[in-house]
C-alpha positions in Angstrom: 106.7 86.7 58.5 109.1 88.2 56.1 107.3 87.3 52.8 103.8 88.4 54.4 105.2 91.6 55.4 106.6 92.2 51.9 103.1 91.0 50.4 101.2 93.5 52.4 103.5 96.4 51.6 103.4 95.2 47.7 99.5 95.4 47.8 99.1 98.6 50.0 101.2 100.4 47.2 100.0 98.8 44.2 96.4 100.2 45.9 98.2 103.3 46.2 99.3 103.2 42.3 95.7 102.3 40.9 94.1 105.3 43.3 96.6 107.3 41.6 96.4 106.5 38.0 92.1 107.0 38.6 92.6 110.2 40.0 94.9 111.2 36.7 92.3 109.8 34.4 89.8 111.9 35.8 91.8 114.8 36.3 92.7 114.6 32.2 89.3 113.9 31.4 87.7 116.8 33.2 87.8 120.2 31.8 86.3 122.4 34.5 84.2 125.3 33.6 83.7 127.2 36.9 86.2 129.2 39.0 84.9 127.4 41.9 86.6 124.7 40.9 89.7 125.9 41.0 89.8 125.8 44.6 88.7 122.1 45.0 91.5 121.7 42.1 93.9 123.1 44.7 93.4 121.1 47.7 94.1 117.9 45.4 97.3 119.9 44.0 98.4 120.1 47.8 97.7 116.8 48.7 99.2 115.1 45.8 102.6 117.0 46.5 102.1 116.1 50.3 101.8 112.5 48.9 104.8 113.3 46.6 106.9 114.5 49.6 106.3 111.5 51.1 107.0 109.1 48.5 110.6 110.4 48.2 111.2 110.4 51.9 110.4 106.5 51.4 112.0 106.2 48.4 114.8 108.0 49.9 114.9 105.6 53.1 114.5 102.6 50.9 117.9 103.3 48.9 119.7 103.8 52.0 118.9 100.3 53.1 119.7 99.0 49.6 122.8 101.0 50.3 123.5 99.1 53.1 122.1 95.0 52.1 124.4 96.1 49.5 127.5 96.8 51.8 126.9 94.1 54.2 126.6 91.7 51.2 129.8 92.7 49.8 131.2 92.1 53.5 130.0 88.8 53.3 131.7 88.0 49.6 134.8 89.6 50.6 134.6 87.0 54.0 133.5 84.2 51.4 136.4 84.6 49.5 139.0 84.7 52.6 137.6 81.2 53.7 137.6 80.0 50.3 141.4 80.9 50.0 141.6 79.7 53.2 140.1 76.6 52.4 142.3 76.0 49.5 145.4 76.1 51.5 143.8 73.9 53.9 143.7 72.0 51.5 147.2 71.9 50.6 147.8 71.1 53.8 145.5 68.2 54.0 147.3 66.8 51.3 150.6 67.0 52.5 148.5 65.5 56.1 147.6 63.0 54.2 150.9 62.1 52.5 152.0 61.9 56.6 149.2 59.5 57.4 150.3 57.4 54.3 153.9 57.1 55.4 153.2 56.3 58.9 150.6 54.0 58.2 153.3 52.3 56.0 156.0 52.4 59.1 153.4 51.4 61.5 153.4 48.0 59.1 156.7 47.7 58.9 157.1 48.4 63.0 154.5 46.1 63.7 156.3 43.1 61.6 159.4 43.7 63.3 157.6 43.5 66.8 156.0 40.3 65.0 159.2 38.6 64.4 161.3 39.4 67.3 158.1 38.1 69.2 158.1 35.1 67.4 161.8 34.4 67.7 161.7 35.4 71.7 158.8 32.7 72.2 160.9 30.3 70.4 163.8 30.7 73.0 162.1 30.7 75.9 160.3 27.2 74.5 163.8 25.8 73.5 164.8 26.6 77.1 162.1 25.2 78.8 162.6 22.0 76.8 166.0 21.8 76.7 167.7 22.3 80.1 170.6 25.5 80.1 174.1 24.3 80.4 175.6 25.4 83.8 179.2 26.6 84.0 180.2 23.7 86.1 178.0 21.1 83.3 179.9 22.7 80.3 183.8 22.3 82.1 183.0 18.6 83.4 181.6 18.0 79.7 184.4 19.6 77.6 186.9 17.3 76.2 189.8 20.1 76.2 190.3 23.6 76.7 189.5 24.7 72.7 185.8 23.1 73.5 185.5 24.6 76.0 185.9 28.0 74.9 183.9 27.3 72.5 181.0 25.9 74.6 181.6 29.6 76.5 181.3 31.4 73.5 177.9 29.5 72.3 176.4 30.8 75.4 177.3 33.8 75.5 176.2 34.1 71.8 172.9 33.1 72.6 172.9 35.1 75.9 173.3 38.4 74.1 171.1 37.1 71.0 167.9 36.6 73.4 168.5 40.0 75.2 168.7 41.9 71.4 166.0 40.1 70.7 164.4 41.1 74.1 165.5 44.7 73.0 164.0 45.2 69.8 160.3 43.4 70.5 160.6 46.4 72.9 161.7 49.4 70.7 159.8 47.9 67.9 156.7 47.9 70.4 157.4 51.8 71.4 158.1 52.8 67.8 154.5 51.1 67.0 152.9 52.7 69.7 154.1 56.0 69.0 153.1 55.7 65.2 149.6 54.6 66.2 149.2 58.0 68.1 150.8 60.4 65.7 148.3 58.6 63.2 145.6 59.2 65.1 146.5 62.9 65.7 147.3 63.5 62.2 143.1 62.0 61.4 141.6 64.1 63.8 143.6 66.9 62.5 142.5 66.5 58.7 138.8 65.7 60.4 139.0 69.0 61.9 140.0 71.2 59.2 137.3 69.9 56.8 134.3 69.7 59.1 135.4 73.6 59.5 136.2 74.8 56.6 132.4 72.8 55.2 130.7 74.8 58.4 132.4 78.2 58.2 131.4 78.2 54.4 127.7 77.1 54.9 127.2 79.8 57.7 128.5 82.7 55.4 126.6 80.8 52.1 123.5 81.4 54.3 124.0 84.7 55.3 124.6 85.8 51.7 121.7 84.5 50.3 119.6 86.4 53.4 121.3 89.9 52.6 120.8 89.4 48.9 116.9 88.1 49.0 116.5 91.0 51.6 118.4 93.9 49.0 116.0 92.5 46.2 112.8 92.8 47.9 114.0 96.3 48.8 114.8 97.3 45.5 111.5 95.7 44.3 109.5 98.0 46.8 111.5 101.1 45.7 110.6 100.3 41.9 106.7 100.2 42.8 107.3 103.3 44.9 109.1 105.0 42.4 106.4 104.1 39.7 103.5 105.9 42.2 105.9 109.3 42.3 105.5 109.3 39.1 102.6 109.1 38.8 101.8 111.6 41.4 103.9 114.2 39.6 101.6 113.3 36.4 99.0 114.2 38.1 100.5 116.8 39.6 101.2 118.7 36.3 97.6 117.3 35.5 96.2 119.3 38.0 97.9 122.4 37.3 97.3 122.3 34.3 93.4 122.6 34.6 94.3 125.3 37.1 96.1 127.2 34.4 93.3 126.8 32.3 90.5 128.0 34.6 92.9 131.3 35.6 93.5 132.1 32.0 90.3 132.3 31.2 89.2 134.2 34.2 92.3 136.6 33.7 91.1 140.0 32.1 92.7 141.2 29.2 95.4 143.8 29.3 94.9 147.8 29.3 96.7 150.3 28.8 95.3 152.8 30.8 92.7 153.2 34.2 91.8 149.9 36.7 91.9 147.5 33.7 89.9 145.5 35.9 92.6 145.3 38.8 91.3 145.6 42.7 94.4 148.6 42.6 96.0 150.7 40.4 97.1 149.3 37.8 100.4 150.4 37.1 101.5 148.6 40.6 100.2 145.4 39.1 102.2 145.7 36.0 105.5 146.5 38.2 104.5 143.2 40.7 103.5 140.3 37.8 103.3 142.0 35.1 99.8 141.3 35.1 100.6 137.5 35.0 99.1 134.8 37.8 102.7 134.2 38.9 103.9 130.9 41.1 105.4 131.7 44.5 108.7 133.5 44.1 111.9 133.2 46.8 109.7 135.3 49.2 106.3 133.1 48.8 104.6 135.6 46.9 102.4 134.9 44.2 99.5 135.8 42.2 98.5 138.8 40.4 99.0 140.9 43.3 102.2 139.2 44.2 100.9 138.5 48.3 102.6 136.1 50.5 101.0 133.7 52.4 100.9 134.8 55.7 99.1 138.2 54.2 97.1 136.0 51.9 95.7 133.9 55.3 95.1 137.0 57.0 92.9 139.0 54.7 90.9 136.1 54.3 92.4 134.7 51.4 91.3 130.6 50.9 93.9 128.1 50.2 97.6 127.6 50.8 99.0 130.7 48.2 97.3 133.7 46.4 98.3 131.8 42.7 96.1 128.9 43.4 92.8 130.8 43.9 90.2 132.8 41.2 91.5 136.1 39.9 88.3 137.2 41.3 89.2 136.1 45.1 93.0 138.2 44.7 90.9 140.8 43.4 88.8 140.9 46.5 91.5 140.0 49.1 93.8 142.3 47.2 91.2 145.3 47.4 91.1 144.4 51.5 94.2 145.5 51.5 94.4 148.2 49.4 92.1 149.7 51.9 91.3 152.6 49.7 95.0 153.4 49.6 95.6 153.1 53.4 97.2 149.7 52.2 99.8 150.6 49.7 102.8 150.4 51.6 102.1 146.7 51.3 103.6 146.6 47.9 107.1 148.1 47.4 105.8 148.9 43.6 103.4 151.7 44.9 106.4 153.7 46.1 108.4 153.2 42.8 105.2 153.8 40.5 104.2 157.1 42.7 101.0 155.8 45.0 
């Protein structure tokens, strides 16, 4: 879904760019020759700086979230690189884990040889005694020749006595100590188990997320290249457009006088104070044109378009003279009081 998305936006402005490039082509190519024009001229100025507006908003919105793939990436990395150092010293401790298993894999050997022996020697006694029948007390006084055999006989016993029950003692201890090695082993696997299959999952997961967040920042930045290439092209066109505009007003525009009308729908000394006789963009207040009106005065007195500068010096003439009124007007233009009207 994500790559089709992408692929529709792609196309829908790469439509966009072509319908705009057209339009400049024609717009260059044309060289109109009626003041008519100019106001078909204007509604395509207005709407290519609506489309201009709205490009930025876009392109603004679409750096934000570049702004922010880009933080959460950088999130990610900085996570990355804690795991990774925490992997390392995992890793040190798996080693020194490992150097634990080694040794008590090598004691559980020697434990379980000990246990071996001290088995075999215990079976060997009780066979011996079941074969051969144990002296009694009374047996080993009635057979002794003389009192120094006889302590001597005692002392064989009890040799043999104690000898079976430390034998009896270690095959028991060795079997403890074995057992006791065979769990620490186990724990000390499952531990090193443990910390690998983690550490290999915890990086995998952030590995993944980081490739997302990067794929999803470079599509982004893709779509705010392609959007940037169609604003610039709308501002070509744009100053393609006004351009012509210029060109139709300036030959439209009468030329200066010194004296009288000169051609202006007022006096003329109030046009020179306003524009200086010039078709002049809006200023701070909105107005524009050779009268210097402002929009909501230009709407009202039937003026056509957004602003008085966009129109035929002929159409400020006559919405200009509508409110002149024969002089009933002036007050609409500071200049009258300063030039005396």
């Amino acid at each position: 879904m994500l790559t089709a998305d992408r692929n529709k936006r792609l196309l829908a402005i790469a439509l966009l760019v072509s319908a705009i490039a057209t339009a400049i082509a024609l717009s260059a190519g044309a060289r109109p020759a009626h003041a008519g024009n100019i106001n078909s001229l204007s509604n395509q100025l207005s709407a290519t700086q609506a489309h201009e507006s709205q490009l930025s908003g876009s392109i603004s919105g679409l750096q934000g979230d570049i702004s922010t793939l880009s933080s959460e990436a950088s999130s990610v990395e900085a996570r990355e690189a804690a795991v990774h150092g925490a992997y390392e010293a995992d890793q040190s401790t798996l080693a020194a884990v490992h150097i634990e298993v080694g040794k008590e894999r090598t004691n559980l050997d020697v434990l379980k040889r000990t246990l071996a022996r001290a088995l075999k020697s215990l079976r060997a006694q009780l066979i011996s005694r079941y074969e051969n029948q144990q002296p009694t007390m009374i047996s080993v006084v009635l057979n002794s020749s003389g009192f120094s055999q006889l302590l001597d006989q005692l002392n064989f016993i009890n040799r043999a006595q104690a000898l079976e029950q430390s034998t009896i003692s270690i095959a028991r201890t060795a079997k403890a100590h074995a057992t006791a090695a065979e769990q620490r082993l186990t724990a000390l696997e499952h531990r090193d188990s443990e910390i690998a299959s983690y550490a290999a999952r915890e990086n995998a997961a952030l590995s993944g997320m980081n490739a997302l967040l990067t794929t999803r920042e470079n599509e982004a930045a893709h779509l705010r290249d392609i959007q940037e290439a169609a604003l610039g092209s709308a501002q070509a066109k744009d100053e393609a457009l006004q351009t012509a505009i210029n060109q139709i007003q300036a030959q439209e525009a009468p030329p200066a006088s010194g004296g009288g009308s000169g051609g202006w729908a007022i006096p003329e000394p109030i046009v020179m104070c306003e524009s200086g006789g010039q078709n002049l963009p809006p200023n701070s207040a909105g107005a524009s044109g050779y009268y210097q009106i402002i929009p909501s005065t230009w709407s009202d007195y039937g003026g056509s378009g957004p602003a008085a500068y966009l129109a035929s010096k002929a159409e400020q003439d006559a919405v200009a003279s509508k409110i002149w009124d024969g002089g009933a007007g002036a007050s609409n233009w500071v200049c009258s009081g300063m030039t005396g009207y």
